[in-house]
Backbone as CSV, one residue per row, in Angstrom:
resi,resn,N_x,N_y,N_z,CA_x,CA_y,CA_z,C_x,C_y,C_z
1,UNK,92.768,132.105,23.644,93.435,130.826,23.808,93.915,130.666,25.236
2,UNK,93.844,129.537,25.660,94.027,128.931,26.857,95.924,129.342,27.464
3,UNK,95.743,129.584,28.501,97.920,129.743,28.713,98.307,128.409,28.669
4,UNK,99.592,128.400,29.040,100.296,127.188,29.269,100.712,126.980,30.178
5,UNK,100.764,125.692,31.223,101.375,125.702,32.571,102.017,125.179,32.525
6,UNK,103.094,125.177,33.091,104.882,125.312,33.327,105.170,124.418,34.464
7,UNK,105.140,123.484,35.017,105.687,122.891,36.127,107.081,122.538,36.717
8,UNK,107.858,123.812,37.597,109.181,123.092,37.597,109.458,122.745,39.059
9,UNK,109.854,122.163,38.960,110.537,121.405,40.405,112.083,120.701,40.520
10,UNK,112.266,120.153,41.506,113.336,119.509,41.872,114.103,119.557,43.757
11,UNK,114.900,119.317,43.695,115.263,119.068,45.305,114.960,120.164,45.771
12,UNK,115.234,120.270,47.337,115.398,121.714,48.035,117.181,122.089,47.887
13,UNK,116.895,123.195,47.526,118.568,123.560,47.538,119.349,124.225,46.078
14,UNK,118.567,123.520,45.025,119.206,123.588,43.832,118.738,124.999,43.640
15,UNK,118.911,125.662,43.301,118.387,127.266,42.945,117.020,127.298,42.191
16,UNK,116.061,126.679,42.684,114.911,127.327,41.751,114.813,128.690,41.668
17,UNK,114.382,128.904,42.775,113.891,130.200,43.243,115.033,131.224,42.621
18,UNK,116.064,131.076,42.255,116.719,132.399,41.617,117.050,132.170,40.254
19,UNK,116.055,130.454,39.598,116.702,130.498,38.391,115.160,131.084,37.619
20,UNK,113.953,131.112,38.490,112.682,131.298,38.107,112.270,133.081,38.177
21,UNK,113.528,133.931,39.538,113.452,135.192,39.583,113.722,135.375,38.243
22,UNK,114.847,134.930,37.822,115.370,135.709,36.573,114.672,135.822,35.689
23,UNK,114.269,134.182,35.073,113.590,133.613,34.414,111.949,134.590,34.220
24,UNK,111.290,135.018,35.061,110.497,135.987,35.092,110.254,137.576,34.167
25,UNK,111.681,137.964,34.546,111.836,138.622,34.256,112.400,139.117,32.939
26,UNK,112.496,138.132,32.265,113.255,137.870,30.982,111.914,137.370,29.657
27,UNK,111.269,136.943,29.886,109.645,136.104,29.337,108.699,137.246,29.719
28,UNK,107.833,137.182,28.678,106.520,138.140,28.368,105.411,137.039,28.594
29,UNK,104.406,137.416,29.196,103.238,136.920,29.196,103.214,135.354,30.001
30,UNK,104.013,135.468,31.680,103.797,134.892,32.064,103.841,135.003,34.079
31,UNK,103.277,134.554,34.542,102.918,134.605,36.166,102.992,133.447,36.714
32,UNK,103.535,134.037,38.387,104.184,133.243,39.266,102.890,133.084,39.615
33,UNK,102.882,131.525,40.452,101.448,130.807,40.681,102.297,131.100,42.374
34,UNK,101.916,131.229,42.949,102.399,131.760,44.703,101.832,130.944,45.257
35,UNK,102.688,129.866,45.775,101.689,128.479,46.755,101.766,129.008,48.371
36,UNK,100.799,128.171,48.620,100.929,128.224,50.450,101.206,127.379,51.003
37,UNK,102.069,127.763,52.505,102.830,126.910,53.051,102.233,127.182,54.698
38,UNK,102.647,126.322,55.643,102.738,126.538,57.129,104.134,126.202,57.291
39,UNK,105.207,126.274,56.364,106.172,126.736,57.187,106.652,127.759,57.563
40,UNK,107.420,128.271,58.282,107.900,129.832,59.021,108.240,130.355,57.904
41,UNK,108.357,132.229,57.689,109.036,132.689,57.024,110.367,132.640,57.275
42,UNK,111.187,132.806,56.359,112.732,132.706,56.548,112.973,134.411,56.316
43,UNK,114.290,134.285,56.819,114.235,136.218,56.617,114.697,136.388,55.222
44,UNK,113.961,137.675,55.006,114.075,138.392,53.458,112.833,137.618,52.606
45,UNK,112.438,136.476,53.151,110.815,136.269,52.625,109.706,137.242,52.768
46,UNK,108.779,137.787,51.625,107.354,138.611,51.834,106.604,137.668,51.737
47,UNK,105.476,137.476,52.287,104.232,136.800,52.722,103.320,137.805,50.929
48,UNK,102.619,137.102,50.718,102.245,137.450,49.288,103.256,137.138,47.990
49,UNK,104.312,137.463,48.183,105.520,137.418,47.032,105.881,135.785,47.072
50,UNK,106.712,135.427,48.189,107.244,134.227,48.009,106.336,132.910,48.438
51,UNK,105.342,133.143,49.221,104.627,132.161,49.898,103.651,133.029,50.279
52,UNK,102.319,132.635,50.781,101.476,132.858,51.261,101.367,132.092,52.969
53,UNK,101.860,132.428,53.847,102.322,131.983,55.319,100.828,131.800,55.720
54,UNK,100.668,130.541,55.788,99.018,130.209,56.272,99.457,128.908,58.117
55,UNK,98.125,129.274,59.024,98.251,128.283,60.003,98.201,127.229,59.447
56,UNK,98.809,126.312,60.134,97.778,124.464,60.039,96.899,124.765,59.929
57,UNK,95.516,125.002,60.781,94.299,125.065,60.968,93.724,125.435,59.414
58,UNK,94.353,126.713,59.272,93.826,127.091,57.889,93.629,126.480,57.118
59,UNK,94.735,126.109,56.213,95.583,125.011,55.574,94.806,123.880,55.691
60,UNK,94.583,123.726,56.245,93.649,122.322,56.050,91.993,122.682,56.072
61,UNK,91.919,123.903,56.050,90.127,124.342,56.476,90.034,124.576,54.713
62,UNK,91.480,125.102,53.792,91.561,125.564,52.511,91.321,123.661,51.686
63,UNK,92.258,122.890,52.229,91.731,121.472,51.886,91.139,120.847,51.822
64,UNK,89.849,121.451,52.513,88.522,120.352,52.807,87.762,121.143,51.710
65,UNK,87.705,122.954,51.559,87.090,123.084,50.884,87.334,123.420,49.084
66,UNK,88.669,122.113,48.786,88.957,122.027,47.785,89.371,123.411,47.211
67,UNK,90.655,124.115,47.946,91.313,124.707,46.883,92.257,124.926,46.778
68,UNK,92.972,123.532,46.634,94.025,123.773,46.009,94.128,122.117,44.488
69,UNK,95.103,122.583,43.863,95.110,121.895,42.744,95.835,121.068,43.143
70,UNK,97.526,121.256,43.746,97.904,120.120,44.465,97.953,120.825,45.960
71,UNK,98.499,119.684,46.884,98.818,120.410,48.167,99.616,118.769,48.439
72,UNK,100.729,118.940,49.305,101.483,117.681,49.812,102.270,118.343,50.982
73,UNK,102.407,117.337,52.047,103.048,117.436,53.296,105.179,117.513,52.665
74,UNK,105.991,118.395,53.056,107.543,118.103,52.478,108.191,119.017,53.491
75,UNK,109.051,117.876,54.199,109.705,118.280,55.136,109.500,118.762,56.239
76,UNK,107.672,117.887,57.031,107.178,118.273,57.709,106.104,119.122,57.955
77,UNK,105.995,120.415,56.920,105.148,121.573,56.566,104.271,121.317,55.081
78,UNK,103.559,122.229,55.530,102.156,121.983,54.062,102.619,122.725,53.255
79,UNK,102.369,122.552,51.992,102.367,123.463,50.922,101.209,122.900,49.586
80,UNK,100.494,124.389,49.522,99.408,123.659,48.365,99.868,125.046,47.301
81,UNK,99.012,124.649,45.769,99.319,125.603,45.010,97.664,125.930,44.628
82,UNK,96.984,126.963,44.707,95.495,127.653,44.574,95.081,127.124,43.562
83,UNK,94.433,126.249,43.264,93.622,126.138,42.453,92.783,127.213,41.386
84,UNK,92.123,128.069,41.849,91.265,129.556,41.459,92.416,129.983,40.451
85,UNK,93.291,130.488,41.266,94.719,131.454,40.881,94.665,131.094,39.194
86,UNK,95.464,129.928,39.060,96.103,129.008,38.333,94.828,128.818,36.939
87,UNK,93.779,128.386,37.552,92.551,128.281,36.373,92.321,129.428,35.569
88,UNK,92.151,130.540,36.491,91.487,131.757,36.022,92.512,132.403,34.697
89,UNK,94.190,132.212,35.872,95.049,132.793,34.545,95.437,131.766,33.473
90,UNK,94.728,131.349,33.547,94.977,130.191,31.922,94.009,130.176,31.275
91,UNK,93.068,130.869,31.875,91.631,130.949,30.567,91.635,132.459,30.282
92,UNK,91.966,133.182,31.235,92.595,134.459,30.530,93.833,134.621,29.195
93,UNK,94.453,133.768,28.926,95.152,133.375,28.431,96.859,133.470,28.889
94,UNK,96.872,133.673,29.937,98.113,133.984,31.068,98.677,132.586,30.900
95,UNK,100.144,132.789,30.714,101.384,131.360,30.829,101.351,131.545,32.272
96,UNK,101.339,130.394,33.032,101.354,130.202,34.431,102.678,129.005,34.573
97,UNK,103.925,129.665,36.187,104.483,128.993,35.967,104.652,128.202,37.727
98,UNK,104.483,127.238,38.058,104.557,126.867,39.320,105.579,126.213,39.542
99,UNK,106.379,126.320,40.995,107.664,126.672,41.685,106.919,124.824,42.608
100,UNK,106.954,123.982,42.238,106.042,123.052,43.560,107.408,121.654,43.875
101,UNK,107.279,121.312,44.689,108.112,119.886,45.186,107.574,118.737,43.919
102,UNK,108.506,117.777,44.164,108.360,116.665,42.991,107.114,116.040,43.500
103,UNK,106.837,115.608,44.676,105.358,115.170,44.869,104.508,115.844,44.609
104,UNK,104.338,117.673,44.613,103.634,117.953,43.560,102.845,118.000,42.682
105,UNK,104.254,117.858,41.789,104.832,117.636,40.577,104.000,116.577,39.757
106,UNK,104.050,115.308,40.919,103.360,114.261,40.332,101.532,114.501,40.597
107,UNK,101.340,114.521,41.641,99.537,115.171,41.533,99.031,116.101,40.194
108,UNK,100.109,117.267,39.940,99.617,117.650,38.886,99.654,117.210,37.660
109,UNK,100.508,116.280,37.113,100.331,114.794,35.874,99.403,114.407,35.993
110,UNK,98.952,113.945,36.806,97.508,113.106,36.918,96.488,114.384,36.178
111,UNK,96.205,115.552,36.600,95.060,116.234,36.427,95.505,117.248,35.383
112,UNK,96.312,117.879,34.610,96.822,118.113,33.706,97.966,117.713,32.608
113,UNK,98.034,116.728,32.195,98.874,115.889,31.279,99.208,116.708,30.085
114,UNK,98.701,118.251,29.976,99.136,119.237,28.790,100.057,120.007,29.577
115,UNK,100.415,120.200,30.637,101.459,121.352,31.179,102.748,120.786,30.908
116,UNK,103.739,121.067,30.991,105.276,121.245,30.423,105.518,121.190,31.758
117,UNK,106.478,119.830,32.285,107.086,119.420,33.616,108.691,119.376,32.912
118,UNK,109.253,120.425,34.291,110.719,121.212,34.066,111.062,120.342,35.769
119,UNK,112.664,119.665,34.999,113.195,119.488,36.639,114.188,120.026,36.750
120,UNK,114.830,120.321,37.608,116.239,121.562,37.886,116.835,120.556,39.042
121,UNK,118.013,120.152,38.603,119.074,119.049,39.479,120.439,119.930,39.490
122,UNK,121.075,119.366,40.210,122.122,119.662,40.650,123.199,119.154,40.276
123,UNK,124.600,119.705,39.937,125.672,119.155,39.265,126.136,117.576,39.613
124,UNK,126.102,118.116,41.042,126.253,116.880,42.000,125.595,116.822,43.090
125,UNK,125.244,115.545,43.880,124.957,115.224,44.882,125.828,115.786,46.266
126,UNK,127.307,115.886,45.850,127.904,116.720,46.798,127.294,118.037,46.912
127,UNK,127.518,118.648,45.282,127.284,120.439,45.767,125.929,120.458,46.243
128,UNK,124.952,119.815,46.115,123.486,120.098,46.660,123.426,120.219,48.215
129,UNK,124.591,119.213,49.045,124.821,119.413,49.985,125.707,120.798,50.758
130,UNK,126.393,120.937,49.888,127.365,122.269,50.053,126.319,123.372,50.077
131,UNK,125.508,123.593,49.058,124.624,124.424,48.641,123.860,124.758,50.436
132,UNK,122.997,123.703,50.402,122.320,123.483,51.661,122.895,123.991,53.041
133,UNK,123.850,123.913,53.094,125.377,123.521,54.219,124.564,125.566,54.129
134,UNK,125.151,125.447,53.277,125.804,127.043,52.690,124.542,128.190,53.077
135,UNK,123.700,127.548,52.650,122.416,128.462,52.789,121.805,129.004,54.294
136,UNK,122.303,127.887,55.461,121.921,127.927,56.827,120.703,127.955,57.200
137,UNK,120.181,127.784,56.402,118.303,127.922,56.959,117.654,126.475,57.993
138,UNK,118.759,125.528,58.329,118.539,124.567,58.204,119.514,123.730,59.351
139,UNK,118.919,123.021,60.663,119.426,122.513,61.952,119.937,121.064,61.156
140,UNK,120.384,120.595,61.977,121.331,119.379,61.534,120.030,117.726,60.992
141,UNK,119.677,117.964,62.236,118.021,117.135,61.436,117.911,117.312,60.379
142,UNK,117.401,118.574,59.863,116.249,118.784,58.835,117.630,119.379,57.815
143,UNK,118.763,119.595,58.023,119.658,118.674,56.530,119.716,118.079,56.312
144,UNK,119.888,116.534,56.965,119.796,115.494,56.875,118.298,114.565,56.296
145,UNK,117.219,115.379,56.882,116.153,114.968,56.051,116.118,115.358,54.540
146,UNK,116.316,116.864,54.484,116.493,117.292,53.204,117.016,116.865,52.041
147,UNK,118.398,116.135,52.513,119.199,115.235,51.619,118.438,113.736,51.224
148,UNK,117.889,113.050,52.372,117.403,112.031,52.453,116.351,112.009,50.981
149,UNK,115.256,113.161,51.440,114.407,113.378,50.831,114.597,113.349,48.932
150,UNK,115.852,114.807,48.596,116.394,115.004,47.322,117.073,113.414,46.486
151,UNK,117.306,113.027,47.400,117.460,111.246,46.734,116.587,110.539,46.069
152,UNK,115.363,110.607,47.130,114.100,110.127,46.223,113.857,111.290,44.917
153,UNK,113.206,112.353,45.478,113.532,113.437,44.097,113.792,112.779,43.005
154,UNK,115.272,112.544,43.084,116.083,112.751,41.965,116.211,111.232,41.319
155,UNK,115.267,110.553,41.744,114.764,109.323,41.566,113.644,109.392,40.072
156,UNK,112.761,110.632,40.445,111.702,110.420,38.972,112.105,111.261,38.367
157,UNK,113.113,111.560,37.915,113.355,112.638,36.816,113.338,112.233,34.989
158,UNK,112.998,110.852,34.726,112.541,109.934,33.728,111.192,110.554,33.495
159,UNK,110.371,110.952,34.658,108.960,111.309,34.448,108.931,112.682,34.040
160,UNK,109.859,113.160,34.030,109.502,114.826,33.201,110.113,115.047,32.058
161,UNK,109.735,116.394,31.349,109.838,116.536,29.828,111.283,116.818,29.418
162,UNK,111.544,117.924,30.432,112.825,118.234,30.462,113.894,118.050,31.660
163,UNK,115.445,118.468,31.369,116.268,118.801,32.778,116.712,119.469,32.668
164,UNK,117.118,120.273,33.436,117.923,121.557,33.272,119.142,121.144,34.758
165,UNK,119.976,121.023,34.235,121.400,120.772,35.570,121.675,122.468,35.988
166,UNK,121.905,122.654,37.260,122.180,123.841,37.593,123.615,123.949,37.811
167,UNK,124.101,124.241,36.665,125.450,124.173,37.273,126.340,125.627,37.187
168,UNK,125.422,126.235,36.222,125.477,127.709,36.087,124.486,128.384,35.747
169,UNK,124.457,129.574,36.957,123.134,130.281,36.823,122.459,131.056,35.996
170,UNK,122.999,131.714,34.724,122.767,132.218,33.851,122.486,131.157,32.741
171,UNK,123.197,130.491,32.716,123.092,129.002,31.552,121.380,128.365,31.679
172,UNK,121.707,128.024,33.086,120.056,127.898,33.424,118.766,128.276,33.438
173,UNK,118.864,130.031,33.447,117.676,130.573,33.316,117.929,131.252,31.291
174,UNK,118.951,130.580,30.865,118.582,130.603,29.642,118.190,129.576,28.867
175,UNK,118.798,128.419,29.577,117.390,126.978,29.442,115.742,127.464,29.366
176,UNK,115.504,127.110,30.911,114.254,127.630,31.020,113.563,128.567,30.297
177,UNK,114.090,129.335,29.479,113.613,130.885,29.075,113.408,130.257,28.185
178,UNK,114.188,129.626,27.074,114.205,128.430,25.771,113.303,127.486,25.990
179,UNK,112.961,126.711,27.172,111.856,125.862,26.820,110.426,126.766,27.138
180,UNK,110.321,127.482,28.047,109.154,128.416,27.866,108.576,128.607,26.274
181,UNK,109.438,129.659,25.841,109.380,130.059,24.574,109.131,128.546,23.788
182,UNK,109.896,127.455,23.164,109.496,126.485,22.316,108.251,126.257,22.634
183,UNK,107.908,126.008,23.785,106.527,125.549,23.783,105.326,125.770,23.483
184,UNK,105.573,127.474,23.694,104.191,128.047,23.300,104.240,128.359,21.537
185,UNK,105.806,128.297,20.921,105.342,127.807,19.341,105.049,126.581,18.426
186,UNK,104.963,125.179,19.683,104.190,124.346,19.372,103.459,124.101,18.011
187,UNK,103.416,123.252,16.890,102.154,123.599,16.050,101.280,123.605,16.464
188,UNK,100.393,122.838,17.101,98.931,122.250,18.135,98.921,123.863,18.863
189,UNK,99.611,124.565,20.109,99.317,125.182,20.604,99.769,126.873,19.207
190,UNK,100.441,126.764,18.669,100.191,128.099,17.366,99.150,127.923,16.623
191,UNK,98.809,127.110,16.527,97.094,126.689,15.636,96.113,127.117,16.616
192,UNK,96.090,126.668,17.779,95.386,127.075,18.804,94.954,128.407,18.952
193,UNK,96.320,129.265,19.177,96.170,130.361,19.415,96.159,131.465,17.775
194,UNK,96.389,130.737,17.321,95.358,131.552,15.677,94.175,130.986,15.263
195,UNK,93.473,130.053,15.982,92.171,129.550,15.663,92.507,129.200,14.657
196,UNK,93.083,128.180,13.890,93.188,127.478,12.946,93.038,126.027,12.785
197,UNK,93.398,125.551,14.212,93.109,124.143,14.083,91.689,123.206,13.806
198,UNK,90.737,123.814,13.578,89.499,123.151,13.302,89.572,123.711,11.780
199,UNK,90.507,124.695,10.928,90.433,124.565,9.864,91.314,123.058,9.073
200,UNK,92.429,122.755,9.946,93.131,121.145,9.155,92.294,120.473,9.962
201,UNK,91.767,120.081,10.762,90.443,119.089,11.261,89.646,119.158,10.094
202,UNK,89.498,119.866,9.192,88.200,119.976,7.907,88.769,119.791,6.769
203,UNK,90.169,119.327,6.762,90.782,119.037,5.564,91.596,119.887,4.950
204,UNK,91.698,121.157,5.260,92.163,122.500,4.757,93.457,122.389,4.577
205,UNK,93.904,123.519,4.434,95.925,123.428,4.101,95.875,124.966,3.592
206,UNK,96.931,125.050,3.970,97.631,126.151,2.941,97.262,126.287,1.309
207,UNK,97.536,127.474,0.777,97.587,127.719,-0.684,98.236,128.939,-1.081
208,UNK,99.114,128.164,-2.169,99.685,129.145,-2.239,99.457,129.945,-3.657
């Protein structure tokens, strides 16, 4: 049986990245989809682990020859998510879970309308800024874009399945861990994965 793909997103700032570490580590039978970027590493980033650190040049030599599933320009720098990666572990039957921006977010709706779209917001519009403030990765410009940007964000969050507010970090990656899990006991996808569903396609049922 086919995996399930996981799409979560939301602003820059809100804790994905440490609500998805956890989140990892807590769930059986599922993998980080590792996108590529041309922006700089930040320190305590690994090249393989958190991003795949690719040139422009590259990056766009990987775009022409179609591979990535999405790829969108955010906050100046590229980021695409592998196409190959992502296919292969879902016909293996691997839960795949991707970390991508809300523009994204939206490319991959269009071309998979079965994956499970997760958004992760912030208590408030203040703390997202505090957060940001807080984190320092980030010159007075490109906070200010950042914020600009998380506005629109937090604009389509009507378009996804779920929300998860970050307002506590454990609370959150026990969200996420909860909608993981519901999903893959689905009836459609538990029929699936016991080969049963072409038996009620034929009229069948239970007996007891």
């Amino acid at each position: 049986m086919k995996g399930v793909l996981y799409v979560v997103s939301g602003p820059s700032g809100v804790g994905k990245t440490s609500i998805i570490e956890l989140t990892l580590k807590k769930v059986k039978n599922i993998v980080f989809s590792v996108s590529c970027t041309t922006r700089p590493k930040r320190p305590g980033e690994i090249d393989g682990k958190d991003y795949f650190f690719v040139s422009e040049p590259s990056f766009m030599k990987m775009v022409e020859n179609g591979e990535f599933l999405e790829w969108a320009v955010v906050h100046s720098y590229y980021y695409g998510t592998l196409k190959k990666f992502v296919e292969e572990q879902l016909e293996n039957g691997k839960n795949v879970l991707l970390d991508i921006d809300v523009q994204g977010a939206m490319t991959v709706m269009k071309k998979a309308g079965d994956a499970v779209y997760i958004f992760i917001a912030p208590p408030s519009f203040e703390e997202l800024k505090q957060r940001l403030v807080k984190r320092g990765t980030e010159d007075k410009t490109n906070l200010e874009r950042r914020l600009e940007d998380a506005k629109r964000e937090l604009s389509f969050i009507p378009q996804f399945e779920y929300l998860i507010v970050n307002e506590n970090l454990q609370e959150s990656v026990d969200q996420l861990c909860s909608i993981i899990v519901a999903e893959q006991v689905r009836v459609k996808r538990a029929l699936d994965r016991l080969g049963m569903h072409k038996f009620f396609e034929n009229g069948g049922g239970y007996v007891e």
